[in-house]
N, C-alpha and C positions, 0 to 999 in steps of 0.2 A: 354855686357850690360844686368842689369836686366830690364825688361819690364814689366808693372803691367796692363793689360787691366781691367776695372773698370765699369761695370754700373749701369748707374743712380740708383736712389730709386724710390720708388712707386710716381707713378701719380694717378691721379682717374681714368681714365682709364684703367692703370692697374689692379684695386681695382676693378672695374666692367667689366672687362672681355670685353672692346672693342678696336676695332682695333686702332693702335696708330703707324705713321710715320712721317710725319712732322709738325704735329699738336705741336704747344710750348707752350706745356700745363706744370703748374707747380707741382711741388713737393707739397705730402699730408703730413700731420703733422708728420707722421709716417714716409713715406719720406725724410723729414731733418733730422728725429733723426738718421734713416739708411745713412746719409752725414755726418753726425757728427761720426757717427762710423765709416767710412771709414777715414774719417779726421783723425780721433784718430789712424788710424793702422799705419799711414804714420809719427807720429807729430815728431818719434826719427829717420825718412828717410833719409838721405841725398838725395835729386834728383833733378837729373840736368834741366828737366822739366815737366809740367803737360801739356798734350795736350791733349783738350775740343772740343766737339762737341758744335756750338753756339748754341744749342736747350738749352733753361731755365731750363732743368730739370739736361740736363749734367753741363752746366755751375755753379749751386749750387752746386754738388757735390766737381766740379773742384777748384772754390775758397776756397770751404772748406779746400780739401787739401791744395792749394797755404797756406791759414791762419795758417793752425798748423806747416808745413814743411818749411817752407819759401821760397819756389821754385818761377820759374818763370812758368807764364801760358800762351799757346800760342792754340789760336783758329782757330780749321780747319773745311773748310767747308767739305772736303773729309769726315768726319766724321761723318756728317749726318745720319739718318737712313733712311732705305728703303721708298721711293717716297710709301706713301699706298693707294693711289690714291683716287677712289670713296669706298673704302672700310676703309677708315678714319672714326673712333668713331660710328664704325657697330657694333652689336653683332657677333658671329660666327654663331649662328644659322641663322639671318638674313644673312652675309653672303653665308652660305651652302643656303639658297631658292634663293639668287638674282645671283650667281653668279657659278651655279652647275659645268659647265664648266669649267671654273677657275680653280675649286679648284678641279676637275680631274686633269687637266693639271700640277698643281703644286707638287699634291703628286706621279706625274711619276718619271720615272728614267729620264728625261728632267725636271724637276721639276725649276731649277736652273735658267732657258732659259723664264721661262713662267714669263710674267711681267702682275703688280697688273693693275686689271681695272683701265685703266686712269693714272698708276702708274709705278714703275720701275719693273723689275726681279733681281733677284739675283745675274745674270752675268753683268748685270749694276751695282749695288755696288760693285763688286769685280775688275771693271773697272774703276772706280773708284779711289779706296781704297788705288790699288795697286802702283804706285806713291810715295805713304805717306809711307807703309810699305817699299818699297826701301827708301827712305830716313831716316827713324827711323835706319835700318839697318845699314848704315853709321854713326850714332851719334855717337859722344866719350864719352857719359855721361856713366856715369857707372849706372846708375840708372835711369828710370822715368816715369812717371805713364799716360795712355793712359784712360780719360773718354768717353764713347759711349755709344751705343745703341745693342739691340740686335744681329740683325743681322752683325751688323758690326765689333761688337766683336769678335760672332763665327767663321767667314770669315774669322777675323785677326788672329785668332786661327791656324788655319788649312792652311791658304798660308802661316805662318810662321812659320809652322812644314814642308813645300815641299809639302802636299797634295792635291788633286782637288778641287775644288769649290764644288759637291755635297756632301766633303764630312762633310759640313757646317753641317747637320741634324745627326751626330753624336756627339756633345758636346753641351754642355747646359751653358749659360750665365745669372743668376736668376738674379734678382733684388737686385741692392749692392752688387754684389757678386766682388771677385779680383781671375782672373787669372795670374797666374805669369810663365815668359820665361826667358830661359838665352840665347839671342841672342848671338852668335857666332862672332868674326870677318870676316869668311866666310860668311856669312847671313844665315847661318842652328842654328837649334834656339832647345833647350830642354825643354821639360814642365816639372815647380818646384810645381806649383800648378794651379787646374781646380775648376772652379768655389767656390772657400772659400766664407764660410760665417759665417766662427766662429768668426768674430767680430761681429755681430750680435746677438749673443746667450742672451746679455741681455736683447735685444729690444721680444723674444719672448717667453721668458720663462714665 
């Protein structure tokens, strides 16, 4: 099976640099148009499904594709993005003064283990997660496209390559971007492509 991990477009909070987990915040103008480009990569796809995070920002990308490809869309909560607790629509700087701690703990080599004020860690979303990745693993589709969120992208990246959970802080999931895998019958998986975003090139030239 090919597998397309997919995420959303800009939010405002993206756009101003604040923290963003389960806040269902929508898509900035700029945002749809980078759904609409995604939609556009998919629209000659065959694929057998789109599976969406119910956050509003994934689900507009997600029906976008369903609209151009014709697929079926099926919503998972596994799909979520990281629980960001009391650090939901913070700055970074206001984060680094309220919460120094923390954000030691997170940039350890335990990093993964350290859950958000008020919020999840990292080895909570990969607990997750993992479930749905065994289950995509079994699908006969030959094709289909996974929308999410940061974290749970990278995550999906790297337990579908065989590798640890830390080693999430080595690939990069931007905004709109499509990674792409070719899951295996054994559930060992090759990477075809890491975060594309040459469908984008019109929106920023």
């Amino acid at each position: 099976m090919i597998l397309h991990l997919v995420r959303h477009g800009q939010t405002a909070h993206n756009r101003d640099g604040l923290g963003l987990g389960r806040a269902d915040v929508p898509l900035t103008e700029l945002g749809v148009r980078q759904a609409e480009a995604v939609a556009a990569r998919f629209a000659a796809n065959p694929l057998g499904r789109v599976y969406s995070s119910p956050l509003v920002r994934c689900r507009a990308v997600a029906e976008a594709i369903v609209g151009a490809s014709g697929s079926e869309l099926e919503v998972r909560d596994e799909l979520l993005e990281l629980d960001a607790g009391d650090t939901e629509g913070i700055s970074f700087p206001a984060m680094r003064e309220r919460y120094a701690d923390f954000l030691s703990a997170w940039g350890g080599v335990d990093g993964h283990l350290a859950s958000m004020p008020g919020g999840e860690s990292i080895a909570d979303v990969d607990a997750r997660l993992e479930p749905l990745l065994q289950e995509l693993r079994g699908r006969p589709y030959e094709s289909a496209v996974v929308v999410a969120h940061n974290f749970v992208i990278r995550l999906a990246i790297v337990r579908l390559m065989g590798l640890d959970v830390p080693a999430f802080r080595s690939v990069s999931a931007e905004l709109a971007s499509v990674s792409t895998l070719r899951v295996r019958e054994d559930g060992s998986a090759v990477m075809k492509a890491l975060n594309d975003r040459c469908h984008l090139a019109p929106l920023e030239s």
